[in-house]
N, C-alpha and C positions, 0 to 999 in steps of 0.2 A: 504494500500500500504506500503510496507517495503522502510524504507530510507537508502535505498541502493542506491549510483553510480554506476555507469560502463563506463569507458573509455576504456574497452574491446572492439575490432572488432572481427563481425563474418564473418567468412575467405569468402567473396563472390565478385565477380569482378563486379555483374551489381548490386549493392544496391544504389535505388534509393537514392535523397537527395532531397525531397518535395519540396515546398514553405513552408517558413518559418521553414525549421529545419536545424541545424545546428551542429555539433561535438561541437559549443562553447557553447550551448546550455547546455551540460550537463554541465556546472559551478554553474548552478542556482539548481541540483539535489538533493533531499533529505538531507545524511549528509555530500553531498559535498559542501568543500564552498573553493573560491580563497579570496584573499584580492583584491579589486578593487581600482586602483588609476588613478587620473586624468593622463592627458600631464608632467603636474608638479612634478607627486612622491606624491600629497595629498590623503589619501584616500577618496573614493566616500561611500556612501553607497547604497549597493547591491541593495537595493528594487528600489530605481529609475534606479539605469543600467537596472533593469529587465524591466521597466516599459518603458524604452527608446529603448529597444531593440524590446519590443512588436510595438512600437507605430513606428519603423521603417520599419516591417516588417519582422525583422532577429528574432522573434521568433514571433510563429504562435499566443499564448496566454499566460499570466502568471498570477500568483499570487503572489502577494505583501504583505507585516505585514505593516500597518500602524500606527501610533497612533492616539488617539483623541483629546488630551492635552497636556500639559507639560511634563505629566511622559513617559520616554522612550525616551530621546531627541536622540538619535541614531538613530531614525525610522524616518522616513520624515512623515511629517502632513498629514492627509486625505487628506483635503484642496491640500495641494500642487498636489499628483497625480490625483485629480477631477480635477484642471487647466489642466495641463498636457494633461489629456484624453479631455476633453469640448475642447482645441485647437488643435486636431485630426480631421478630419471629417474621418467618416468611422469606428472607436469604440466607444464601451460602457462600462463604469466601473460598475460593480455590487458590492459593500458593503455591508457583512455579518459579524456578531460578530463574533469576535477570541473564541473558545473555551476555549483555557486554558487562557486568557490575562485578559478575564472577558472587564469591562469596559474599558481599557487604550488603547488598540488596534480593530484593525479591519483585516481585510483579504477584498483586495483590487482584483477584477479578472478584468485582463482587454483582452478583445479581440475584433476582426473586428468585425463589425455587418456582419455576413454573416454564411451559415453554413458550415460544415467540406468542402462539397463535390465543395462549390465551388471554394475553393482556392487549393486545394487538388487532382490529379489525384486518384480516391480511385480504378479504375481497373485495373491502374496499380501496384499502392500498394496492392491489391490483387492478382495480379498475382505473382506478388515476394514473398510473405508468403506463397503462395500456392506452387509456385517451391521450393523455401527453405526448409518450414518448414511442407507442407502437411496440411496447413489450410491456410484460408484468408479470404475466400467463409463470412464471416458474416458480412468483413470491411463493404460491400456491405450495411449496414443498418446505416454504420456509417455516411454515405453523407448526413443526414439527419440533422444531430445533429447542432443545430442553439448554436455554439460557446460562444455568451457570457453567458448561460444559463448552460454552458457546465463546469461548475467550482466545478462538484460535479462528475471531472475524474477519480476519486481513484474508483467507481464506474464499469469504463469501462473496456472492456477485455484491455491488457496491450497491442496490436498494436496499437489501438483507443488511448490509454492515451498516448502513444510515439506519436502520431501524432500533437493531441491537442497539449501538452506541448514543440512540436517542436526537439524532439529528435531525432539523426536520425536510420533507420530503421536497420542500421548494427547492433548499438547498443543495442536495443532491440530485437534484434535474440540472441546477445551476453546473453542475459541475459537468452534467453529461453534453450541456450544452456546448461546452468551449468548441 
């Protein structure tokens, strides 16, 4: 997947806005990044807004950079988002090695237990790709996809991974449009 944003709209009047996707959503995008600060003006760091956001519901699933120890004090502890998630009912956090971080880090995914299709109208979201864009017809396989399992998105065709990661669906036309 290319780390690319897009805060581009693609010009359509009925583009749905699922459960759990959001235009704020794309802050958390590839190499898009905002500065996150509390009420106060302090900064937050980004991996628990995501993490907070998931476990609100205002984004569908996410992924997290954790650390494991000390090094990387920037990163919030495993520990810390396994609490977070464990006092959730209704997700599950799956922890996989960081590839480039080697031992210091982790990649933290956390989403509902539940799959795409249940939180997700997907024939509706198929219908709108298919009026737009003259495809959709495959979402159709996407209702299936059991979400916390779901963290190997870079994978999916790019309407599937805009859904997962909660993007919304103007925005990823925007991109098909380039």
């Amino acid at each position: 997947m290319t780390a690319v944003c897009t805060h581009a709209t693609y010009q359509v009047t009925d583009a749905p806005l699922p459960t759990g996707s959001s235009w704020a959503n794309l802050d958390f995008c590839g190499a898009w990044r905002r500065e996150w600060r509390d009420n106060v003006g302090r900064p937050v760091a980004e991996n628990l807004v995501l993490v907070g956001w998931v476990l609100s519901g205002a984004k569908l699933a996410g992924l997290a950079i954790a650390r494991t120890g000390d090094d990387w004090p920037w990163l919030p502890h495993v520990n810390e988002i396994d609490a977070l998630v464990a006092g959730t009912p209704g997700f599950v956090l799956r922890v996989t090695p960081h590839r480039q971080a080697g031992s210091v880090a982790v990649r933290c995914w956390i989403a509902p237990d539940a799959q795409l299709g249940d939180l997700v109208d997907i024939e509706a979201m198929a219908r709108f790709y298919r009026r737009q864009f003259g495809a959709g017809d495959h979402l159709r396989r996407a209702a299936a996809i059991y979400l916390p399992g779901a963290s190997d998105y870079e994978t999916t065709e790019p309407e599937v991974r805009g859904l997962i990661l909660g993007y919304p669906p103007a925005s990823t036309m925007a991109r098909f449009s380039r």
